[in-house]
N, C-alpha and C positions, 0 to 999 in steps of 0.2 A: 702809307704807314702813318701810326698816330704821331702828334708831337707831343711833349709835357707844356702844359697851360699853365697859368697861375690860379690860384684857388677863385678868383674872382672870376673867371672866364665864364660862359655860358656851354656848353656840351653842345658840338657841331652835329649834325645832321649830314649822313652819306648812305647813296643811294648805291645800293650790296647786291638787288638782285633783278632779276626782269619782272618779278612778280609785286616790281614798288615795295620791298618790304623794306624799311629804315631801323639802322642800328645808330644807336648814341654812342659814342664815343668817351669814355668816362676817362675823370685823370687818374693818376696816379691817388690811390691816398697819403689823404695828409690833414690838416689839421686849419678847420675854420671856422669864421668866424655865421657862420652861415650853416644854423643846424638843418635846415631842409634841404640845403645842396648835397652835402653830406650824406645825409639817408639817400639819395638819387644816386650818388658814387656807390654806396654800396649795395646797394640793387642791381644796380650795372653791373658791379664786379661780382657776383653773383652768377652772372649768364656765364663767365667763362671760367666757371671752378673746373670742370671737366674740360679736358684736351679732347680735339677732332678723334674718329675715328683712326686707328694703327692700318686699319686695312682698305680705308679710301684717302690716308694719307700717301700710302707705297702707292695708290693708283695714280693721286697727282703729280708724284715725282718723277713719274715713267714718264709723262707726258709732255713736264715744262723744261724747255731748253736752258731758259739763264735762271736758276735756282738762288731762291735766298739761304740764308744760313740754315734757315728750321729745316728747308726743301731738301739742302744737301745733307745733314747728319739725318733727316729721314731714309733718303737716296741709299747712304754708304750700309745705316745699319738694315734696309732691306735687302741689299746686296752681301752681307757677312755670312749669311749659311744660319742665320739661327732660325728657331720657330717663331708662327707668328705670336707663341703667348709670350717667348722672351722679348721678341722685337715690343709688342704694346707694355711689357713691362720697363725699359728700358724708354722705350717715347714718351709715359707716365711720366716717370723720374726725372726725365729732359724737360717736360714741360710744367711740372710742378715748382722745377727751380727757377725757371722764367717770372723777370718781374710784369708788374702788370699791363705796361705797354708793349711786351714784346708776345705777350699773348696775346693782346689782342690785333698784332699784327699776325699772329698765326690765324686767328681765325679769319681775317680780311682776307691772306692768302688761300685761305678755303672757298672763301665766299666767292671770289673773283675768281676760281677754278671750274666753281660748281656752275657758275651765271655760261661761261665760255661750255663747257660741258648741254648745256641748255641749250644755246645757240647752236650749238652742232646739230642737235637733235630734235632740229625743230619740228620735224613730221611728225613727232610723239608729242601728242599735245594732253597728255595728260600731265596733268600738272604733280614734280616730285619734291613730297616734305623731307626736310631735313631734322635732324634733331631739332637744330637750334629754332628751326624754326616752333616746337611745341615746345618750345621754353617760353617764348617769344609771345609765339600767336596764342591766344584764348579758344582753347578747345572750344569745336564745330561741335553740334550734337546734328547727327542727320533727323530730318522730320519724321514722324512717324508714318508711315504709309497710311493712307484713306481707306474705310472699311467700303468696299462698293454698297453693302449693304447697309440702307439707309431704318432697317425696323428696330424699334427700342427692344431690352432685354424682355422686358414684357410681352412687347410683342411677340415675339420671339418664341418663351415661355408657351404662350397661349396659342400658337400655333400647332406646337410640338404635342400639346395635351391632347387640340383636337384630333392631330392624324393619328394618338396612338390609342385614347381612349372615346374620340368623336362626343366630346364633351362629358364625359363620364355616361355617354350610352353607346352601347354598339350597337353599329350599322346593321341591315337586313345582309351587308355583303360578308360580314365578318361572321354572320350565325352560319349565313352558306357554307363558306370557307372551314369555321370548324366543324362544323356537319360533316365536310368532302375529306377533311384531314383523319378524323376519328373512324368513317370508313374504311377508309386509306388502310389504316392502321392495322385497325381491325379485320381486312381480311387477310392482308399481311400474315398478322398473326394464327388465324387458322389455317390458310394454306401451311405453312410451317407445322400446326399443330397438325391436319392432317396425314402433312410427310412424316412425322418422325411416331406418329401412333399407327395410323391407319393406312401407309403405302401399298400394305397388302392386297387392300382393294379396291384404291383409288388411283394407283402408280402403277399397278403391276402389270395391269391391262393393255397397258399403252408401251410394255417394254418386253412383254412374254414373245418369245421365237415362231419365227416363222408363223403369221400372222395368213398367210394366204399361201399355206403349204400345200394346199389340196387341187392349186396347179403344177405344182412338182413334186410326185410322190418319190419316195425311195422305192425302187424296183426290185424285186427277189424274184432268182428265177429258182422254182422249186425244183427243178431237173437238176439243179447244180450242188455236186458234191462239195464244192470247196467250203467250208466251216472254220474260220478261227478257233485258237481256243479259248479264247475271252468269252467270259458268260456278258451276255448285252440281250435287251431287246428292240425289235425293232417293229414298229406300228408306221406301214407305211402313209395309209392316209392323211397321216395328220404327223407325215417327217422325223418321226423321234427314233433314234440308234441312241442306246443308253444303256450303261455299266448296270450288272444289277449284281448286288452282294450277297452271294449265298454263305455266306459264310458266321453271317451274328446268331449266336448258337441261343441266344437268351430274346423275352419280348420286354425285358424292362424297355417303358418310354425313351429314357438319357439315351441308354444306348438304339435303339431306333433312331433316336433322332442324328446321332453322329453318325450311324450307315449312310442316312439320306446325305448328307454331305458327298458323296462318295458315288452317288448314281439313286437308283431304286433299290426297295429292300423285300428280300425271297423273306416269309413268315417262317420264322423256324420250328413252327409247329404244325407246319402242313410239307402235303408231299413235294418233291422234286418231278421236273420234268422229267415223263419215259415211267412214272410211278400212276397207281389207280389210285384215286381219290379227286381232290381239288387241291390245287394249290393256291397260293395268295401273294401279291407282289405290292408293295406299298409306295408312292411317290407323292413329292410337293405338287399341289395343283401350283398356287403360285404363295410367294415367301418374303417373306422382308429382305427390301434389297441389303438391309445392312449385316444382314445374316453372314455365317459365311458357306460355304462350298459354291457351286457352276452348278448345281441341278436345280435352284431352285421352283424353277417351272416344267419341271420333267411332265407332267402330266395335266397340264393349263389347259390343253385341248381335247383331252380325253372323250368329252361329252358332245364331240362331234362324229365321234365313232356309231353306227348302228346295226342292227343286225344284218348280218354277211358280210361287213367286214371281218378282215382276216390281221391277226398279230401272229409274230414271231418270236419264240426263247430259244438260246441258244445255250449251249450249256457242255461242258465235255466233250468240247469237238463235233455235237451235233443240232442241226435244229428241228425246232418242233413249231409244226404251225396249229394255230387257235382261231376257227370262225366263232364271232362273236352270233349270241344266240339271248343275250339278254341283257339291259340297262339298265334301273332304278336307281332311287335316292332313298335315303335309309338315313337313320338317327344313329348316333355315334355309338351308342349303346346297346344297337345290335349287331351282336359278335355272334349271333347261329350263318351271318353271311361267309362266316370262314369257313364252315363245314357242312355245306350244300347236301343236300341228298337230290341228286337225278338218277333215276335207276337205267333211262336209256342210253346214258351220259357217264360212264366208269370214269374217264379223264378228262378233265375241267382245267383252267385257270382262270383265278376272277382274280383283275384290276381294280385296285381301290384309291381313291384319292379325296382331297374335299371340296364340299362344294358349299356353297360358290365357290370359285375361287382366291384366294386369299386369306380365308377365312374357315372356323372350325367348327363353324354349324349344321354342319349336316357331311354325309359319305356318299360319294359318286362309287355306284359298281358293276362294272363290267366282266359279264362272265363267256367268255369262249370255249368252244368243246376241241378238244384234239381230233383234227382231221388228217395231219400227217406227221411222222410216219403211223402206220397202223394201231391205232390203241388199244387193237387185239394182242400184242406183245410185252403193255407193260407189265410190271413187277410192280408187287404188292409194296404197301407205304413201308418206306424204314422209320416212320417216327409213331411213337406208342404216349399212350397219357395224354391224349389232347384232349380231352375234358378237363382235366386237373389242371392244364396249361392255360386253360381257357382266359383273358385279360376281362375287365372289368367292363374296357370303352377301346374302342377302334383306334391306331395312332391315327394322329393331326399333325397337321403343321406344326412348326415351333411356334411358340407362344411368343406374339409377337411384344414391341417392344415397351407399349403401355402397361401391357401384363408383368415385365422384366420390373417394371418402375413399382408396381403394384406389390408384386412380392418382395420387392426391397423392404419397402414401409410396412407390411403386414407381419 
């Protein structure tokens, strides 16, 4: 504990922790003859305007057996049941009314708690600051870490220019590189423009049915009475069973084109099956996949049909079979192919679709003559006016989807 000196004493020197750190011991103030002692006193008194912590005070008093006065009204008021902001308010006020020697025997009791505290713990060697201690000690600035990198900004700089612009010239690898890239790009970008203009005849090929149908044909046995009543036809060489709409009474285009949605389309200005004349049945060779309906390559294969192959229509509970007797290609604008004159040949049906496929340059047509049942028995045509009916151009595909963009802006 401190004693009171007399003003002429010199300030003792006592050794407070294991890390050598030395506290002075100041007097009391008071009044001398000695202005530089003075200012020392109260510098001194200065370090202990703040009382120790409220809550590593309650820890030393848990610990030390023979307590001093400070130790024990710490002891009792952390033992009352208050909180710890009353209890520090409350140890404040105790220690604020402590004259100055008996604070600073509160802090020796710290000191000499903290040092024993230490000594326990000696496995822990890192070393722990106190408050008092940065009152005390002259803040540490830790060093700056060392750049491993020993090149000036400069260098640095002129490094960086070279790898990005190789001294304001590019390299022969960098011409390469954007040459490979702009390719890159650029077929990127036609393949896409291909897909979404021209699928029809660069896609369609590769995704049209039944590709290698002409080792599984569809089998009909012509002995066989059994006939759905679904109108469908069926071409067995080349696998197609398909819906056909006798039913679209008009040859407007629009509507042509939503029947195809729907199978094949009967021309409704020519005869029905079991009728004298020709008839006419219309299909997508092949179509924009973003179209809609399932038929759009109902007739992709048509042009692998030749003479004495044999097709199928079925129609009202019966069918009629067709050996094919003739192929060509024809221009969209000749529509005399809808109304054939064979005079050996009373009952006809000619297949029509476009060719190439995918595209509405040109008409694939296929004509077969009625071989069964007897075409000694048909009945004359129910449809009258087919001259006046006559269309302009042959249906096509729909207009694929360049064309859609085209008429937009036109």
């Amino acid at each position: 504990m401190a004693t009171n000196q007399s003003d002429n004493d010199q300030p003792q020197e006592r050794h407070l922790s294991s890390q050598s750190r030395k506290v002075v011991e100041p007097l009391p103030s008071s009044k001398s003859d000695n202005p530089a002692a003075d200012l020392i006193r109260q510098r001194l008194n200065s370090l202990y305007t703040d009382e120790p912590s409220a809550k590593e005070e309650i820890a030393e008093v848990e610990e030390v057996k023979h307590r001093s006065k400070h130790q024990q009204f710490m002891y009792e008021l952390s033992h009352s049941g208050k909180s710890l902001a009353e209890i520090q308010t409350q140890w404040h006020e105790y220690y604020s009314a402590l004259p100055n020697d008996e604070k600073h025997e509160v802090w020796q009791e710290f000191y000499v708690n903290h040092d024993k505290q230490q000594a326990e713990a000696s496995h822990d060697k890192t070393p722990k600051v106190v408050e008092a201690d940065k009152a005390i000690a002259k803040p540490q600035h830790e060093p700056k870490p060392k750049l491993s990198d020993a090149r000036t900004v400069t260098e640095v700089k002129e490094q960086l220019i070279s790898k990005v612009t190789a001294r304001g010239k590019a390299k022969r690898s960098h011409h390469i590189q954007s040459l490979l890239f702009g390719l890159g790009m650029g077929s990127i970008t036609l393949l896409i423009f291909l897909f979404g203009f021209f699928n029809e005849r660069f896609i369609a090929p590769f995704i049209t049915p039944a590709r290698a149908v002409s080792s599984t044909p569809i089998i009909i046995d012509p002995t066989s009475g059994a006939v759905g009543p679904e109108s469908k036809i069926i071409i067995p060489k080349i696998n197609v069973e398909i819906p056909i709409d006798f039913d679209e009474p008009t040859i407007n285009e629009d509507a042509i084109q939503r029947s195809l949605e729907k199978g094949v389309v009967h021309y409704p200005t020519t005869p029905d099956p079991g009728q004298i004349g020709n008839g006419v049945i219309f299909g997508h060779s092949a179509n924009n996949i973003l179209n809609k309906g399932k038929y759009k390559f109902a007739f992709v294969l048509l042009k692998r049909l030749d003479s004495g192959d044999v097709f199928y229509i079925q129609k009202d509970g019966k069918r009629y079979a067709y050996k094919v007797f003739e192929k060509k290609v024809v221009a969209p604008t000749e529509v005399s192919v809808l109304y054939p004159s064979f005079p050996d040949k009373p009952s006809t049906f000619t297949l029509i679709t476009c060719d190439p496929p995918g595209t509405s340059l040109n008409r694939l047509i296929v004509v077969g003559e009625q071989i069964s049942p007897d075409p000694a028995a048909n009945v004359a045509s129910s449809v009258t006016g087919q001259q006046q009916a006559t269309p302009e151009e042959l249906p096509s595909n729909s207009i694929t989807l360049w064309q859609r963009i085209k008429n937009i802006f036109s």
